[in-house]
C-alpha positions in Angstrom: -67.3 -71.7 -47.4 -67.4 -68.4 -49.2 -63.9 -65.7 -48.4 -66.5 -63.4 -46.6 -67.0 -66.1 -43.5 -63.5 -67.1 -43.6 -62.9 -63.3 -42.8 -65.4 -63.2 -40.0 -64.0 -66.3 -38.4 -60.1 -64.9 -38.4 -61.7 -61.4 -36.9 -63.7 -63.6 -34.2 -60.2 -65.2 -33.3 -58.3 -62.1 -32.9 -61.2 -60.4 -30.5 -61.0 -63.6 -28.6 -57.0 -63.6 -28.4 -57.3 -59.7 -27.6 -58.8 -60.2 -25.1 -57.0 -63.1 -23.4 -53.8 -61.1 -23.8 -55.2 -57.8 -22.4 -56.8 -60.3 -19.3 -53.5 -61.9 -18.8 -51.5 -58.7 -19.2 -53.7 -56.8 -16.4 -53.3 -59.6 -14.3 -49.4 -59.7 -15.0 -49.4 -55.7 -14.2 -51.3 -56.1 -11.4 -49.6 -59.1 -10.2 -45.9 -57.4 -11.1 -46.7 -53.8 -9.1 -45.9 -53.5 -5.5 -45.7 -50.7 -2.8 -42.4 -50.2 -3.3 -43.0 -49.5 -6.8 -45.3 -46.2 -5.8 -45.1 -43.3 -4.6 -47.3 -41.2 -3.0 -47.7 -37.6 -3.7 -47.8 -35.6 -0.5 -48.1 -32.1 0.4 -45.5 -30.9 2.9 -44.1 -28.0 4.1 -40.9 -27.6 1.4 -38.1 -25.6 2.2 -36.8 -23.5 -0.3 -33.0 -23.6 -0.2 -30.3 -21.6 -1.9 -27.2 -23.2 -2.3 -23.5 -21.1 -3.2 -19.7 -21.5 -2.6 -17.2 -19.8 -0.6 -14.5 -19.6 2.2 -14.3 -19.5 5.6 -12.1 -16.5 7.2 -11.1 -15.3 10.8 -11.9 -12.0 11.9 -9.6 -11.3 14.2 -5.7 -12.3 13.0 -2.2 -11.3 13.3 -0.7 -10.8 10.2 3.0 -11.4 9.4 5.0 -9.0 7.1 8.9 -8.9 6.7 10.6 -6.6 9.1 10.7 -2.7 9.0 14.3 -2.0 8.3 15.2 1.2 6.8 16.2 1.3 2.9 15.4 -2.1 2.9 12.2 -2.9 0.4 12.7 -6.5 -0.9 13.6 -9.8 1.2 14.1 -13.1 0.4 12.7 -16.2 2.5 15.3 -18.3 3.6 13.2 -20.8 5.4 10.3 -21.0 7.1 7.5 -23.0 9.5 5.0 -25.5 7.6 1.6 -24.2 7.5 -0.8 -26.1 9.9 1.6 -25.9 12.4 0.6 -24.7 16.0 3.1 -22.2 17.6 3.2 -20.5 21.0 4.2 -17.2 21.8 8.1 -16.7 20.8 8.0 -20.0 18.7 10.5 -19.5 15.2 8.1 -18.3 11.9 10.5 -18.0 9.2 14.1 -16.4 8.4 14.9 -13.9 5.7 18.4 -13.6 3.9 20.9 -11.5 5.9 23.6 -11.7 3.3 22.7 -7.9 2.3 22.8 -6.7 5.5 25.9 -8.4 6.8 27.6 -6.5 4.0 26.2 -3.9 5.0 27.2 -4.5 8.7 30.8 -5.3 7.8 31.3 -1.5 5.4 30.0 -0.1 8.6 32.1 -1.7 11.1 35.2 -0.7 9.1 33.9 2.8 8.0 33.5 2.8 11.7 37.3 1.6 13.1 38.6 4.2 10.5 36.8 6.7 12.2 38.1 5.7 15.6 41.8 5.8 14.2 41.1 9.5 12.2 40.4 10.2 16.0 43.2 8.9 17.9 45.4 10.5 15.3 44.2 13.9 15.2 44.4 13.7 19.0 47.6 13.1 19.2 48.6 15.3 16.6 46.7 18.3 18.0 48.4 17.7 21.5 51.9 17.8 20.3 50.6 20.8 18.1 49.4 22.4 21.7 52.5 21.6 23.6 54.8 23.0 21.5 53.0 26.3 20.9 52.5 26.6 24.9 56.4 26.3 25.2 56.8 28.8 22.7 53.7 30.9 24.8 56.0 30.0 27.8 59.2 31.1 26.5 57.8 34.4 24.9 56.5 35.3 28.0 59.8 34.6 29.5 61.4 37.1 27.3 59.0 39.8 27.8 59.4 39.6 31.6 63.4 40.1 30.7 62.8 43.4 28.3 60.3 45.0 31.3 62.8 43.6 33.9 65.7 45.5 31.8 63.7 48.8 31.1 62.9 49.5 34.3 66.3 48.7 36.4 68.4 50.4 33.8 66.4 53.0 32.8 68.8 55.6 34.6 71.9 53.9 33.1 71.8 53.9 30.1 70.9 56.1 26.9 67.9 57.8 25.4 67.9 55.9 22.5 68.8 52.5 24.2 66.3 52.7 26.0 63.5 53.3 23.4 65.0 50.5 21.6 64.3 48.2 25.1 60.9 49.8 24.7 60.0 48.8 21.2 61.6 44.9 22.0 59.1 45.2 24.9 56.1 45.8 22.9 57.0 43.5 20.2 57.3 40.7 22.6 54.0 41.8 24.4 52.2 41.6 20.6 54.0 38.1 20.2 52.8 37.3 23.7 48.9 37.9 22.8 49.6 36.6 19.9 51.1 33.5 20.9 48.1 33.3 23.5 45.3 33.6 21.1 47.0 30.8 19.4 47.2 28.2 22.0 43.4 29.3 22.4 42.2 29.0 19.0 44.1 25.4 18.9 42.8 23.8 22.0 39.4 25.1 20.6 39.7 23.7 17.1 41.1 20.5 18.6 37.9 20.1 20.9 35.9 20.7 17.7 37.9 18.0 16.0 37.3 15.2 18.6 33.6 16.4 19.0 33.3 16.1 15.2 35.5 12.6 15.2 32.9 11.1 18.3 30.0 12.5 16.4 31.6 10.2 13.2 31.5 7.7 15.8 28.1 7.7 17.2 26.9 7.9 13.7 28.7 4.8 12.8 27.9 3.3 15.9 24.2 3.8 15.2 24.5 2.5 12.2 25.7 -1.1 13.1 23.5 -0.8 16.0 20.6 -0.7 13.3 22.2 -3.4 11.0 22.4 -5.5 14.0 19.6 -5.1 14.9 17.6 -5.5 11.7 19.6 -8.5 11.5 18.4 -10.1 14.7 14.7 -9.3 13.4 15.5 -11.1 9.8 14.7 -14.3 12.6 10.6 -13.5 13.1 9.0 -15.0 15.8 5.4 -15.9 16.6 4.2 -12.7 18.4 0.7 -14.5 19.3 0.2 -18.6 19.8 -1.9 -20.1 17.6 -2.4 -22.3 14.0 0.0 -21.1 10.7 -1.7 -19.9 8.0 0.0 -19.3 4.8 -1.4 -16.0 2.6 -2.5 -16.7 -0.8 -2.3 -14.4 -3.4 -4.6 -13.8 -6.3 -3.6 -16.8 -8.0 -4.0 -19.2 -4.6 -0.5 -19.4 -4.2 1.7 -19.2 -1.3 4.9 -17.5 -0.3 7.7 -20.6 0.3 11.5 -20.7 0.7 13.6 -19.0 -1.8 9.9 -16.5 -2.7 10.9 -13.0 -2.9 8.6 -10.6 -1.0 8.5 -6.8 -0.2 7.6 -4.8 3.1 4.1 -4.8 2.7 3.6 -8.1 1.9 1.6 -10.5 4.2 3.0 -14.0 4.4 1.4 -16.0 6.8 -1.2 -15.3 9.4 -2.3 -16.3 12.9 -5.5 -16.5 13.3 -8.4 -16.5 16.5 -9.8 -19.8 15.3 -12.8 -19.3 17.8 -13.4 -15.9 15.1 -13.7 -18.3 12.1 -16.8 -17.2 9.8 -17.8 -17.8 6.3 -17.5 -15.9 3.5 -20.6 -17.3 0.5 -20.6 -15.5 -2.7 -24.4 -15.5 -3.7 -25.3 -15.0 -7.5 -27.1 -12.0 -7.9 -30.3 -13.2 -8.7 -31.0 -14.9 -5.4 -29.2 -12.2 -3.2 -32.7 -10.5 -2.9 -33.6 -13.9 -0.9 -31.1 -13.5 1.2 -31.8 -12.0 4.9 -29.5 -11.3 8.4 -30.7 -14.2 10.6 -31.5 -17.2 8.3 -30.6 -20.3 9.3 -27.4 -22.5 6.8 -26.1 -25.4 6.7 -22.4 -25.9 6.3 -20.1 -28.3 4.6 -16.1 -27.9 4.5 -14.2 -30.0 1.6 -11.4 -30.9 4.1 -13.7 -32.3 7.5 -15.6 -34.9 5.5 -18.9 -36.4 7.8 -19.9 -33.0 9.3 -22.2 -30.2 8.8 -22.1 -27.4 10.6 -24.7 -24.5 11.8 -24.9 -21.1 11.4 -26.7 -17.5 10.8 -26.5 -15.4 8.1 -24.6 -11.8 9.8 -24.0 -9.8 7.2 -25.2 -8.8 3.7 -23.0 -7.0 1.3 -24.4 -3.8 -0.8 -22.0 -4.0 -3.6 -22.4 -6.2 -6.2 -19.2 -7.0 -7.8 -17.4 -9.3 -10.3 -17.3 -13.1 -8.9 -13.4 -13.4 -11.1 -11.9 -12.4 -13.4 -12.9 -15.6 -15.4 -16.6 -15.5 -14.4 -18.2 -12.3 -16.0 -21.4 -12.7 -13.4 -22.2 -10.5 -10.4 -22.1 -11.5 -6.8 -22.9 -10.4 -3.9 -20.6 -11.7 -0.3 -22.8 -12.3 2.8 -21.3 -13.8 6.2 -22.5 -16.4 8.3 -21.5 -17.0 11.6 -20.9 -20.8 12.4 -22.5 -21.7 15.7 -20.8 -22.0 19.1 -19.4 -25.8 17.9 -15.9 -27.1 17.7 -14.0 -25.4 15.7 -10.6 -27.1 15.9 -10.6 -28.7 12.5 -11.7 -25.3 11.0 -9.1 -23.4 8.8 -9.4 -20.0 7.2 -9.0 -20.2 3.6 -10.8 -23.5 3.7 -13.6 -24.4 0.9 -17.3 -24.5 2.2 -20.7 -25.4 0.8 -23.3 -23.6 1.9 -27.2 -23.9 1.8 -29.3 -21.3 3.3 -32.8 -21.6 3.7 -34.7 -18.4 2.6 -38.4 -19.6 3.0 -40.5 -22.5 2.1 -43.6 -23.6 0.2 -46.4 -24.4 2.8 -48.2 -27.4 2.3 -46.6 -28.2 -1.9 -47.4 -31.8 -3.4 -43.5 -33.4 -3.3 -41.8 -36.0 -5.1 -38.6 -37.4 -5.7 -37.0 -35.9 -9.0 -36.1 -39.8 -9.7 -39.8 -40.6 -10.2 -39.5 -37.7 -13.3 -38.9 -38.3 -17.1 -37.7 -35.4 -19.3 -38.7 -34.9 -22.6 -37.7 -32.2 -24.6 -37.9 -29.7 -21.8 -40.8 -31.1 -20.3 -41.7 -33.3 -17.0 -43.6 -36.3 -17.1 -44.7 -38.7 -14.4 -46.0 -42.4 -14.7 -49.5 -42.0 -12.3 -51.1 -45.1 -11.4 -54.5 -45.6 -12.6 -56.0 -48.4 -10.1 -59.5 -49.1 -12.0 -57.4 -50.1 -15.3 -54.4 -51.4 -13.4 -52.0 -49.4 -15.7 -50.0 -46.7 -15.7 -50.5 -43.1 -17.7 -47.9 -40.5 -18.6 -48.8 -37.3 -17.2 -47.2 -34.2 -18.1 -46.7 -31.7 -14.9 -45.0 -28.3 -14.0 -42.5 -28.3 -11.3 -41.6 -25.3 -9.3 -38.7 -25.6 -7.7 -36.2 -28.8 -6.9 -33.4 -29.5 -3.9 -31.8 -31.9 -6.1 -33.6 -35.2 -4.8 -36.6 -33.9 -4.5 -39.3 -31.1 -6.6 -42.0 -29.1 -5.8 -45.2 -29.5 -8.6 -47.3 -27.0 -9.8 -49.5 -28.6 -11.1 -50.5 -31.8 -13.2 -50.5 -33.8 -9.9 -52.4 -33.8 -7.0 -52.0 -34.9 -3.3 -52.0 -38.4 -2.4 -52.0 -39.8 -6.0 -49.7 -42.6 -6.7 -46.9 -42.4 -9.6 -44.0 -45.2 -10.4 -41.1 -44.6 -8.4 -38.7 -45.1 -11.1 -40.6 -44.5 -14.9 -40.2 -47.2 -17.5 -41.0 -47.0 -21.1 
């Protein structure tokens, strides 16, 4: 037998085993696929979903700031209530330091009692001062009386010159008489002016630890509202606590209205254009775990404005207000997901992003061919995705079947 039908044979044989094997593996396929290995493509209406981060906020809350106490600009927190904790009207907050200010009180209270002595003293002083210039008034009068007594019963008696010297004693004691009474006048007068100034020393001093006291009894804050403790965070999400310094304008905790509770989504600026009042969002809060909540988009900011200081891109805030639910287990300051749904593609072939391969930056889908009983890659265009599930362009059309899950 020559090497040319030796090669014809061997070809022959590998047709025939071709063939088996291709038989068999069609019927293997065939035999291996089931309906839970397709999927159908189908066109539905898809909503088209924008998804961002935020916080949720009340819009109506009491704040709570240190006391207004004159000269007084820095306080320190001694202790105060743990956040979460629901207070009623007149319930203890927190307590600042009154060391300061019972210093304060005590330099008062003796500047005060020195006052009060200065006072007694001058009074007594300025009475035994008056008394004895009234007897001296008393007894200059006295002697006057005698001299015009004198001149005028012995005015026949005795000489020209005696009497002229009477007259002269009689004027001099009439000048020391006036004299003497402007005296006792301008005393008593400075001695009222004294005491008024002394009580005015007083009443300033008095005031003075009536503030102190005062301020003291309002270093002890007390709810002014009932409701749930928040604690303020500053720019660095961190809260005041015992021992914090804080100044008079500081906020340190709040008390919210829980039924104003409202979200606050910061939406990147390229999808804030999507974004209208009354669209309908979904809800999730990191901290009640199992629950969505509804609500409606409010408000749209006009400003676009940094989203951090560590993320350069622009944002825009918008407000949804959560629907008339429950609300207890709501916090401000809490963290929220939000999805809002801006629109939708009517009628767009869907399918799971699971039944997608990617390859180099390009989608590919396993469709079922049911005259060869195989499956061929197809290379589509997607639209638009939810995260389980994407919208295609094209590529695919309605109700063909692709492998749920591709394989190589």
């Amino acid at each position: 037998m020559t090497s040319r039908k030796w090669i014809i044979i061997i070809a022959s044989v590998l047709i025939i085993i071709a063939g088996v094997y291709w038989i068999y593996h069609s019927r293997s396929v065939s035999a291996n696929i089931s309906d839970k290995d397709l999927i159908t493509a189908q066109r539905v209406d898809f909503p088209l979903i924008i998804s961002a981060t935020g916080t949720l906020e009340a819009t109506r809350s009491v704040s709570i700031t240190p006391p207004q106490v004159r000269r007084e600009r820095r306080f320190k927190i001694m202790r105060m209530v743990d956040e979460g904790t629901d207070v009623s009207e007149g319930d203890f907050l927190l307590e600042f330091d009154t060391s300061d200010i019972a210093s304060r009180l005590k330099d008062e209270t003796a500047n005060f009692q020195r006052v009060q002595e200065e006072r007694q003293k001058k009074r007594s002083d300025s009475d035994i001062q008056l008394k004895s210039q009234r007897l001296s008034l008393e007894q200059a009068k006295s002697d006057l009386e005698k001299l015009e007594v004198k001149l005028s019963s012995q005015v026949d008696l005795i000489s020209g010159i005696e009497i002229e010297k009477i007259r002269l004693q009689r004027d001099a004691a009439r000048k020391n008489v006036e004299f003497l009474e402007k005296k006792v006048s301008y005393k008593a007068e400075s001695g009222q002016l004294d005491l008024q100034i002394s009580r005015s020393n007083e009443r300033h001093y008095r005031s003075r630890m009536d503030d102190l006291m005062d301020a003291m009894d309002s270093y002890t804050v007390r709810a002014p509202v009932s409701g749930v403790v928040i604690y303020k965070r500053d720019w660095n999400n961190e809260a005041k606590e015992a021992g914090s310094n804080v100044f008079v304008m500081d906020t340190i905790m709040e008390i919210p209205d829980l039924s104003s509770i409202r979200a606050k989504v910061q939406i990147d600026e390229l999808d804030s254009g999507k974004v209208q009042v009354g669209q309908e969002a979904n809800i999730t809060v990191d901290a009640v775990q199992g629950r969505t909540f509804g609500g409606t988009v409010s408000s749209i900011g006009t400003i676009l404005k940094q989203a951090s200081f560590d993320r350069p891109q622009k944002v825009n805030e918008i407000y949804v207000d959560i629907k008339n639910e429950d609300k207890k287990q709501l916090r401000p300051s809490m963290n929220i997901k939000v999805q809002i749904r801006v629109g939708q593609y009517s009628k767009a072939v869907v399918i799971p992003l699971s039944s997608i391969q990617e390859r180099d930056g390009r989608s590919f889908v396993q469709v079922w061919q049911p005259e060869t009983r195989k499956f061929d890659w197809r290379e589509i265009r997607l639209r638009t995705n939810d995260g389980l599930t994407a919208v295609v362009e094209s590529g695919l059309n309605e109700k063909e079947k692709i492998r749920a899950k591709p394989k190589a």
